[in-house]
C-alpha positions as CSV (number, residue, x, y, z in Angstrom):
1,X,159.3,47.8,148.3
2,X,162.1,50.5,147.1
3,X,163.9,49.1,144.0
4,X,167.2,48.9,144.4
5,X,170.0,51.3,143.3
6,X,171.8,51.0,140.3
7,X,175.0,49.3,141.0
8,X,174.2,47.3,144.1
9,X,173.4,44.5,141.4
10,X,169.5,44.5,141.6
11,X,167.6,45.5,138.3
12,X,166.0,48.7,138.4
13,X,162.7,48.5,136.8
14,X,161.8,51.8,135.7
15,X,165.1,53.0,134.3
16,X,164.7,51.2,131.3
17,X,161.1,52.5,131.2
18,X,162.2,56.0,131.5
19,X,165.3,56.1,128.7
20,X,162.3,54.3,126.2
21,X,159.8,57.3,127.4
22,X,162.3,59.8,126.3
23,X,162.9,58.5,123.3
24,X,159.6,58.2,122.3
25,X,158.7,62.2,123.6
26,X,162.0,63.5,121.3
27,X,159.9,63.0,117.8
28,X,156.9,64.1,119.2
29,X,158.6,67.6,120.7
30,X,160.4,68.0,117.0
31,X,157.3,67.6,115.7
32,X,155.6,70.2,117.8
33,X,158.7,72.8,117.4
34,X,158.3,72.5,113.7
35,X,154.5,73.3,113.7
36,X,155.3,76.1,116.0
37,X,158.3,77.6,114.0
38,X,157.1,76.6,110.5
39,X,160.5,75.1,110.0
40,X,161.6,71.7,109.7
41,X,164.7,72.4,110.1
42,X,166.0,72.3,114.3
43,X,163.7,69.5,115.6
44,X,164.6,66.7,113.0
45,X,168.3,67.5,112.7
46,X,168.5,66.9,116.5
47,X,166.2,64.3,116.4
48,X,168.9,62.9,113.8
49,X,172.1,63.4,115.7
50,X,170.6,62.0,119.0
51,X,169.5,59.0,117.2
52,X,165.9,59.3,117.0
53,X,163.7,56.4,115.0
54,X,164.3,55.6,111.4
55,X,161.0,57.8,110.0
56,X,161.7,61.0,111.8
57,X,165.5,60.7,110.6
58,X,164.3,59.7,107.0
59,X,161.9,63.1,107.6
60,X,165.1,65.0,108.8
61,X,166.9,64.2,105.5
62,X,164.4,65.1,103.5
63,X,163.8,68.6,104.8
64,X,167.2,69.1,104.8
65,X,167.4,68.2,101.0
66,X,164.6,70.8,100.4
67,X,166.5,73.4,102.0
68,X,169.4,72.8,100.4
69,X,167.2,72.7,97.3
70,X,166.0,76.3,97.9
71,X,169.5,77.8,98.9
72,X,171.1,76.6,95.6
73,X,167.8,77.9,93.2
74,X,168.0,81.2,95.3
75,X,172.1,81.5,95.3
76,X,172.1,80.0,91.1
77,X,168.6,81.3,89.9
78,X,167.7,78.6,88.4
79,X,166.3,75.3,89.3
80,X,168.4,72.8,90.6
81,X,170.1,70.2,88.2
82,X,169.6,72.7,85.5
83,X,172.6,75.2,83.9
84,X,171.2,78.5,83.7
85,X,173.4,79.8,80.6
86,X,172.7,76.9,77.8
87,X,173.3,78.0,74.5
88,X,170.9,78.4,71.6
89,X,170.7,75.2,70.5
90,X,168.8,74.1,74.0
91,X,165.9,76.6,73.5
92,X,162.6,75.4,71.6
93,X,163.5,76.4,67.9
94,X,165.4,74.9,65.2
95,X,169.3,74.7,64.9
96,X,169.8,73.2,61.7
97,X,172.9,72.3,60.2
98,X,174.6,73.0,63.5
99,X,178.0,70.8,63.5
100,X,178.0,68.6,66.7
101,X,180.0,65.2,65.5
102,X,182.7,64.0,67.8
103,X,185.2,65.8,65.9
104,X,183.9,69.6,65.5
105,X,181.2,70.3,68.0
106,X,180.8,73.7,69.5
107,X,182.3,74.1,72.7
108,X,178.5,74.3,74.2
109,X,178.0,70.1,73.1
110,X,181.6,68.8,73.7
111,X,182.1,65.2,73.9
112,X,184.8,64.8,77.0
113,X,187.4,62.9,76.0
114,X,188.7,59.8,77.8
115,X,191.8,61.5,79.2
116,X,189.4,64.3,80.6
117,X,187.9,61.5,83.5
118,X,192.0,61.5,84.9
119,X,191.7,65.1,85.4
120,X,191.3,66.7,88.7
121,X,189.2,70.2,87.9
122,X,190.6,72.9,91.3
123,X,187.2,73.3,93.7
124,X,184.7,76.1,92.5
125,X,185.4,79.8,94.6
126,X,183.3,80.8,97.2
127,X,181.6,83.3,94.7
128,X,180.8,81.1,92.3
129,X,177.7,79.4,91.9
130,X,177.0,75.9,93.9
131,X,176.0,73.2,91.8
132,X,175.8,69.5,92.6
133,X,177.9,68.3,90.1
134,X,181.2,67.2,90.6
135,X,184.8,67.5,88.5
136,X,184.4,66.9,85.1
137,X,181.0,65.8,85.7
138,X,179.7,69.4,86.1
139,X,181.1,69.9,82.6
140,X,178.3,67.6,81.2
141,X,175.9,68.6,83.3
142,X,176.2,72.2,82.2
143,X,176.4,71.7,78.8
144,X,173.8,69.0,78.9
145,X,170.2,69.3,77.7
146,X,166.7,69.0,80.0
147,X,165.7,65.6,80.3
148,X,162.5,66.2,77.5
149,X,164.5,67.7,74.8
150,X,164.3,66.4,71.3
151,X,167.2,65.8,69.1
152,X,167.1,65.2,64.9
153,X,168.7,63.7,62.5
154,X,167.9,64.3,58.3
155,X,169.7,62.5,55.9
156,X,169.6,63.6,52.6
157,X,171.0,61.4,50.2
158,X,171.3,60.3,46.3
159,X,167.5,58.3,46.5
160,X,165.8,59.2,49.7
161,X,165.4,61.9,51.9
162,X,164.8,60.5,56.1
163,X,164.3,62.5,59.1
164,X,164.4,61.3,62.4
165,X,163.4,62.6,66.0
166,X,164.1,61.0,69.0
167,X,164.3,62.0,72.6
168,X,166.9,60.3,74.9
169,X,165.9,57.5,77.5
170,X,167.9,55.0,79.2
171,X,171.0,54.3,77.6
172,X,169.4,54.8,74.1
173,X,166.4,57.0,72.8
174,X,163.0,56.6,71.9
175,X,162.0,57.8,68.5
176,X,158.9,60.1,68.3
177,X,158.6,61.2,65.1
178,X,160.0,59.7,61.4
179,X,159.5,60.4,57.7
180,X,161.4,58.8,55.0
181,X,160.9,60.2,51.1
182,X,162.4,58.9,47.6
183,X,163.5,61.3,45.8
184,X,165.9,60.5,44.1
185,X,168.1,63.9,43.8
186,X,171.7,62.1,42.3
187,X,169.4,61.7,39.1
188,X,171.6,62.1,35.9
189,X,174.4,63.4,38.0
190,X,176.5,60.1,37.3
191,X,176.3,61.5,33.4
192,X,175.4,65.3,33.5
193,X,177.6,66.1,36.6
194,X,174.8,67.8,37.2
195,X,171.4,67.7,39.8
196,X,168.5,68.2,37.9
197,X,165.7,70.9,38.6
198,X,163.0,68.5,38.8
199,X,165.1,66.2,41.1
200,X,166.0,69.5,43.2
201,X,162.3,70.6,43.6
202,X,160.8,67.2,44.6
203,X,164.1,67.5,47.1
204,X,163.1,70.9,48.1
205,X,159.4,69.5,49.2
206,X,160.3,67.0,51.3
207,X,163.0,69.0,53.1
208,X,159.9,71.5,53.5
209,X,157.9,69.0,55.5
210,X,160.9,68.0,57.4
211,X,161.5,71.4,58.6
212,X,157.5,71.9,59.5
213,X,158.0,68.8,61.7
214,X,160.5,69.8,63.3
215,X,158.8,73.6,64.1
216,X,156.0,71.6,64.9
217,X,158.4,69.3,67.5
218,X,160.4,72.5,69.0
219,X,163.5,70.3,68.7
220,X,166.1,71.9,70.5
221,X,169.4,69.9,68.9
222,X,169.7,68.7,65.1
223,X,172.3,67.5,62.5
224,X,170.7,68.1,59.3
225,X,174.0,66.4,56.5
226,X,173.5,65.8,52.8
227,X,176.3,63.3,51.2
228,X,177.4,62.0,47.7
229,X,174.7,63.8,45.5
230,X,175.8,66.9,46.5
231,X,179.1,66.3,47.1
232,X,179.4,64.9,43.5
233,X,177.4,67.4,41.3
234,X,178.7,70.7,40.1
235,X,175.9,72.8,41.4
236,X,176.0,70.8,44.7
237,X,177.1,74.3,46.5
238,X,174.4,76.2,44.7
239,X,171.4,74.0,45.7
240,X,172.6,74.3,49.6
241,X,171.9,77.6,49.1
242,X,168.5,77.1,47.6
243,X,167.5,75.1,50.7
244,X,168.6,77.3,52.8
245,X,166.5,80.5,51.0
246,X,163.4,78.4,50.9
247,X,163.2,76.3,53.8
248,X,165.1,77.3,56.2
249,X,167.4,74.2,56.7
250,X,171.3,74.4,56.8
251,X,172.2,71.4,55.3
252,X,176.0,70.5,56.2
253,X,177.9,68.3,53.3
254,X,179.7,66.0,55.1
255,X,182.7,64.1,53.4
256,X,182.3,59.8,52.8
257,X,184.9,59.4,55.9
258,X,182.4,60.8,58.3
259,X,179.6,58.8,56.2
260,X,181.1,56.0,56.7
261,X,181.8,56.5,60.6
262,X,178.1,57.6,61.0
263,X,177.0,54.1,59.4
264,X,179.2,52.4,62.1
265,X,177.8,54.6,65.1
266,X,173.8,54.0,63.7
267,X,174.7,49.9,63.7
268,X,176.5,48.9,66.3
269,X,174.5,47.9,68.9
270,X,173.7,44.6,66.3
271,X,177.6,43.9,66.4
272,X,178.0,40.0,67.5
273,X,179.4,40.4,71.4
274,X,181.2,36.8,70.5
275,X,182.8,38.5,66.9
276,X,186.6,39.0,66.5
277,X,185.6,41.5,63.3
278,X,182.7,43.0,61.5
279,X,182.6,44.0,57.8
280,X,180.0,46.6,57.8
281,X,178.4,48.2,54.6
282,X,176.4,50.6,53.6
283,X,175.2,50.5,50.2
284,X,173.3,54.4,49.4
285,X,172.2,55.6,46.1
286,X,175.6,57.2,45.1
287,X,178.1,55.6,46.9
288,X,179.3,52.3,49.1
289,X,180.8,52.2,52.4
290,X,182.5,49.5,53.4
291,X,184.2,49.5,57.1
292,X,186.6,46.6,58.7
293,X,185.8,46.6,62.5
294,X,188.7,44.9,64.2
295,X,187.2,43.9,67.6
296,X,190.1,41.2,68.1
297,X,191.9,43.3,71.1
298,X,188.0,45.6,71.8
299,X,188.2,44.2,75.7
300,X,184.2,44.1,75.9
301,X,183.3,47.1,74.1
302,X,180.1,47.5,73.0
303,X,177.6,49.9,71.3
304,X,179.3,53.4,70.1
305,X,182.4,52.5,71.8
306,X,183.1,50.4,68.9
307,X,184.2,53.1,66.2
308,X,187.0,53.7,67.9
309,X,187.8,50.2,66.5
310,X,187.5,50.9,62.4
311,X,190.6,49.2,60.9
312,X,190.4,50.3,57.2
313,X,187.7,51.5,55.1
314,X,186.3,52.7,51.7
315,X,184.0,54.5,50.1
316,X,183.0,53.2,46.2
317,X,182.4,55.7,44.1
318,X,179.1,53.2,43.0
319,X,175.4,53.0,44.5
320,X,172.4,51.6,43.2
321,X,171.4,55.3,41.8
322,X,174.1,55.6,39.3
323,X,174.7,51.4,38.6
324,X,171.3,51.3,37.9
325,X,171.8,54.3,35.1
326,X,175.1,53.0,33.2
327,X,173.5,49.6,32.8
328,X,169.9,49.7,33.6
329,X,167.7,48.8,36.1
330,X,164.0,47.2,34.6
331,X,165.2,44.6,32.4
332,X,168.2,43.0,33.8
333,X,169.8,39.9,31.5
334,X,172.1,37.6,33.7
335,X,174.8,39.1,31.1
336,X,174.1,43.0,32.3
337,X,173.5,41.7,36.2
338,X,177.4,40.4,35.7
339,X,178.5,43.3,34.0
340,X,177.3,45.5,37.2
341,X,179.3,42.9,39.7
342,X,182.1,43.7,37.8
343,X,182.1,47.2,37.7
344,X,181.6,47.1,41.6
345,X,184.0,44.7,42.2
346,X,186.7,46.8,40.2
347,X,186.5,49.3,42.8
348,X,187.6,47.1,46.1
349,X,191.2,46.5,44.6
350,X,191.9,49.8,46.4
351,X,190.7,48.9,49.7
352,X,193.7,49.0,52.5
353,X,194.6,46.1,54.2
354,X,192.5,43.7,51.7
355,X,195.0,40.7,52.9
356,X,195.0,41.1,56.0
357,X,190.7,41.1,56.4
358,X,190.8,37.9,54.1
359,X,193.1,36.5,56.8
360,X,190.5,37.5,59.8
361,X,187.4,35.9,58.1
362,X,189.3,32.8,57.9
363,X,189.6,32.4,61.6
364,X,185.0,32.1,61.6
365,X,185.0,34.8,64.0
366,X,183.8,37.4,61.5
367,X,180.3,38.2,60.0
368,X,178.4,40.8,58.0
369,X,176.5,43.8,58.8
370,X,174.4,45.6,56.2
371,X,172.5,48.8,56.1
372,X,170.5,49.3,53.1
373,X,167.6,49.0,51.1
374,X,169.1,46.4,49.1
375,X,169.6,44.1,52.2
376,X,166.3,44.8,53.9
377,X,164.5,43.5,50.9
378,X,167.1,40.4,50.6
379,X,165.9,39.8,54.5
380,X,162.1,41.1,53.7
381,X,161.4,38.9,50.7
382,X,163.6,35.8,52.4
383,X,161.0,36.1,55.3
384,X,158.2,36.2,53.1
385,X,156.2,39.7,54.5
386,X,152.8,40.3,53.3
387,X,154.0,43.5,54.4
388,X,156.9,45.1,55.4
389,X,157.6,45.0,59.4
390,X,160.9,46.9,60.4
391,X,160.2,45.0,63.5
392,X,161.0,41.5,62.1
393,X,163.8,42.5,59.5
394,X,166.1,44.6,61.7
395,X,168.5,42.6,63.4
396,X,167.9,39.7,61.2
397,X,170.6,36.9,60.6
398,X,170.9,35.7,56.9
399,X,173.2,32.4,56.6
400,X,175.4,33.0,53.3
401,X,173.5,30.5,51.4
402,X,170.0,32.7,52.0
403,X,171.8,35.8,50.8
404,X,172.9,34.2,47.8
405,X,169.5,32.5,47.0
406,X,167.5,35.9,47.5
407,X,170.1,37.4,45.1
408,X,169.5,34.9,42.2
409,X,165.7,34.9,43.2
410,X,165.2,38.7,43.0
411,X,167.7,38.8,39.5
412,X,165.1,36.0,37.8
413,X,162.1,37.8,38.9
414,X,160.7,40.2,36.1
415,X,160.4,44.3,36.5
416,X,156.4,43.3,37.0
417,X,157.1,41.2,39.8
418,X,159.6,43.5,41.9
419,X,157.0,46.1,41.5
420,X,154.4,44.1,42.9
421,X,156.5,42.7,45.8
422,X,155.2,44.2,49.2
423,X,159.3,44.8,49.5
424,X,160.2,45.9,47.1
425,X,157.3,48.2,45.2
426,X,157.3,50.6,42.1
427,X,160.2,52.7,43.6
428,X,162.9,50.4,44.2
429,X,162.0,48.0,41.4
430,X,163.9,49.6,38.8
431,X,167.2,49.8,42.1
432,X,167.3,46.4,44.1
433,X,169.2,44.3,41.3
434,X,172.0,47.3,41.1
435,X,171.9,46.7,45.0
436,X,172.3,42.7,45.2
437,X,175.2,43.4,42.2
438,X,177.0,45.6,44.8
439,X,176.8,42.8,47.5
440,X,177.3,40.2,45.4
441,X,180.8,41.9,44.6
442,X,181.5,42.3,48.0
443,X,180.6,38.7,48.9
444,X,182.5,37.3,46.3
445,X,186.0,39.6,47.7
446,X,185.0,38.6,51.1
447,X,183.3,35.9,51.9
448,X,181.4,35.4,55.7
449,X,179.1,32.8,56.8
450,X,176.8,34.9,58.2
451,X,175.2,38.7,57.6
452,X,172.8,40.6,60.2
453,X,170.7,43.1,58.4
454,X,170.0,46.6,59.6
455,X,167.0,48.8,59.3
456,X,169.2,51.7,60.9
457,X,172.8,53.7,59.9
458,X,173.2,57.3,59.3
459,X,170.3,59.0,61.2
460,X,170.5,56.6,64.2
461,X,174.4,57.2,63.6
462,X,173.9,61.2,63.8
463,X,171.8,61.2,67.0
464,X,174.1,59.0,68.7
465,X,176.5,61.4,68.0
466,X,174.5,64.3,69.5
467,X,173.8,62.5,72.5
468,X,176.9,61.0,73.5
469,X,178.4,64.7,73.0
470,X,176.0,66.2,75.4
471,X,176.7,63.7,77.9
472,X,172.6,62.7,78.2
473,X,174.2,58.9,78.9
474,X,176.7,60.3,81.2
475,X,175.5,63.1,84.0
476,X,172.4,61.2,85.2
477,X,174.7,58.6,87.2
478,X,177.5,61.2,88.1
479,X,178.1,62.9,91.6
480,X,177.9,62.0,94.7
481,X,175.4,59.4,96.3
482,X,174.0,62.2,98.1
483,X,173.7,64.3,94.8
484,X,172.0,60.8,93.2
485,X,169.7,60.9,96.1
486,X,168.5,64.6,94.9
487,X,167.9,63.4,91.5
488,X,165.9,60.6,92.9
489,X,164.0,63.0,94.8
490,X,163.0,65.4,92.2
491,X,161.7,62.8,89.6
């Protein structure tokens, strides 16, 4: 029986057999053309166009990925996703001291402003190099790092000397290496104007292990600041110097503005997402910043977007260093711990818009955010540590009444007991109740139901600095969904 032509309205059996034959040959001769030619390049495009099954097209892609991969490393010299002329600071050795804030970074670490996203960059020339960023986002990508380098941060301050490194991951970074050091270099510079040799040389040696670590890291971006011990004493300029002949490290002296927006940048990822204002401070061994975030018009901001939102602040010329010296630290009557709220409290009548942050805590939509030694031993001893445990004390809420009890707890307890608090110990006994006479003064100006305690500020501050500026946060999402697809590819 002879099937019957098409169009005379019988079904003709084998036509359909034969269009699902040739479909199924079409892979299989792209296949074989490729094995021939050693390319994968003719059969699976083809196979692509003429809409051949879902693996072979997947295949297709791929190989036409790779190509383009190999046309842009041969065209650019370098691998793909990578600039070719970073600056020094992306190579394996040290940059200290290099200046890479928001506000004065080298052209090679800019932070792109907001207005930069509105602007249309004119398409690249023919004879310039391909790259798969786009617009402002090949800015970043240029200028950013690889996805394994390390970034520091070293504060040096009046009591301690901290170092922190961290490599970026996610939308934050991962810490891999810390050290943290008392050494108190501000002391007698409250009364000689003056920092002292042995305070300089105990300074000195711990700067010399931070720089071995971070040889022994290859960090390839740093901030390395110092801030009001040697902004305060007369030979502050002279022991920069000193560092830098016998370690190595550049410090950079930064001034208590850019202290204080450092503080704000290292804490706010603990800012309430509910809060209409935060009073952040940050009480250090020399000096106190205190910061009014005004978040009542921040439309969802979060994390480092919220220094754009500082209000007012201040810096008091008073830390626990100096408190401690002009009215002593072991022995501390209820007469001398009232004598140091005083002096502290003397200070915040020069704090801008006072009124008008009274009038915001009375709406309840306001709270507290410390970052100090003084308030991670309130929130330590309140929790009752055997130990310390950064883990449990950062991020902490204290309700008013538990900061005030821990205050008149820790000024009854005797020198011999803050030294033998697992919180507190030998080299902070003599400095918490100069600390708790600071916040007391603070809590009596300003008065919030609640405070969140912070076990992070200038160091977290810095490298969220360096980060943001090199756009690590920024480039990975950027491009095309083609150009995303690479990425994806090549991890």
């Amino acid at each position: 029986m002879q099937a019957s032509p098409a169009g005379a309205g019988g079904p003709a059996p084998n036509s359909g057999k034969r269009r699902k034959k040739r479909r199924r040959s079409r892979p299989s001769l792209a296949v074989a053309d490729n094995t021939a030619n050693g390319s994968s390049g003719t059969g699976e495009n083809r196979d692509t166009q003429q809409g051949g099954d879902a693996t072979t097209s997947l295949k297709g892609k791929k190989a036409a990925r790779r190509r383009g991969r190999r046309r842009w490393q041969s065209e650019s010299g370098g691998p793909e996703g990578v600039s070719a002329g970073r600056g020094p600071d992306s190579e394996g050795g040290i940059a200290p001291g290099r200046p890479a804030n928001g506000e004065n970074a080298g052209s090679a670490a800019r932070a792109p402003s907001t207005r930069d996203a509105d602007i249309r960059l004119p398409k690249a020339r023919d004879d310039q190099s391909r790259s798969p960023w786009k617009g402002v986002h090949a800015d970043r990508a240029r200028n950013a790092r690889p996805r394994g380098s390390l970034y520091a941060a070293l504060d040096l301050g009046t009591n301690n000397c901290r170092l922190l490194i961290a490599r970026p991951e996610g939308r934050g970074f991962r810490v891999v290496d810390a050290y943290s050091r008392i050494v108190r270099l501000g002391e007698g510079v409250g009364s000689n104007k003056r920092l002292g040799e042995a305070a300089m040389d105990r300074a000195i040696d711990a700067l010399a292990n931070c720089h071995r670590k971070l040889a022994d890291r290859g960090v390839s971006r740093s901030r390395l600041i110092a801030t009001e011990a040697c902004r305060a004493a007369e030979n502050g300029a002279e022991f920069i110097e000193r560092v830098k002949s016998e370690t190595g490290l550049a410090l950079e002296v930064v001034n208590r503005e850019t202290e204080a927006r450092l503080a704000v940048a290292g804490c706010a990822s603990l800012v309430d997402h509910d809060a209409d204002g935060v009073i952040l401070f940050d009480i250090g061994g020399g000096s106190s910043e205190i910061v009014w975030l005004d978040l009542r018009n921040r439309c969802g901001a979060r994390g480092y977007a919220l220094t754009r939102f500082i209000r007012s602040w201040i810096s008091l010329p008073v830390g626990v260093v100096n408190l401690a010296e002009r009215h002593g630290g072991v022995h501390v009557t209820p007469e001398v711990f009232e004598a140091m709220v005083e002096d502290a409290a003397g200070h915040l009548a020069a704090f801008s818009l006072a009124n008008s942050l009274t009038e915001a805590i009375s709406s309840g939509r306001v709270h507290m955010l410390g970052t100090s030694g003084t308030v991670t031993t309130l929130a330590g001893v309140h929790l009752g540590l055997k130990r310390y445990d950064r883990r449990r004390v950062d991020g902490t809420w204290l309700e008013d009444g538990d900061v005030g009890r821990m205050i008149d707890e820790l000024r009854d307890m005797p020198y011999e007991a803050r030294v033998e608090n697992p919180c507190i110990g030998a080299d902070r006994a003599d400095l918490v109740l100069a600390g708790c006479a600071i916040l007391e003064a603070i809590r009596r100006r300003w008065s919030c139901s609640r405070l969140r305690v912070a076990d992070r500020g200038l160091r977290e501050g810095i490298l969220t600095e360096l980060m943001s500026a090199d756009g690590v946060w920024t480039h990975k999402r950027s491009g095309t969904r083609q150009d995303r697809g690479r990425q994806r590819n090549r991890a």
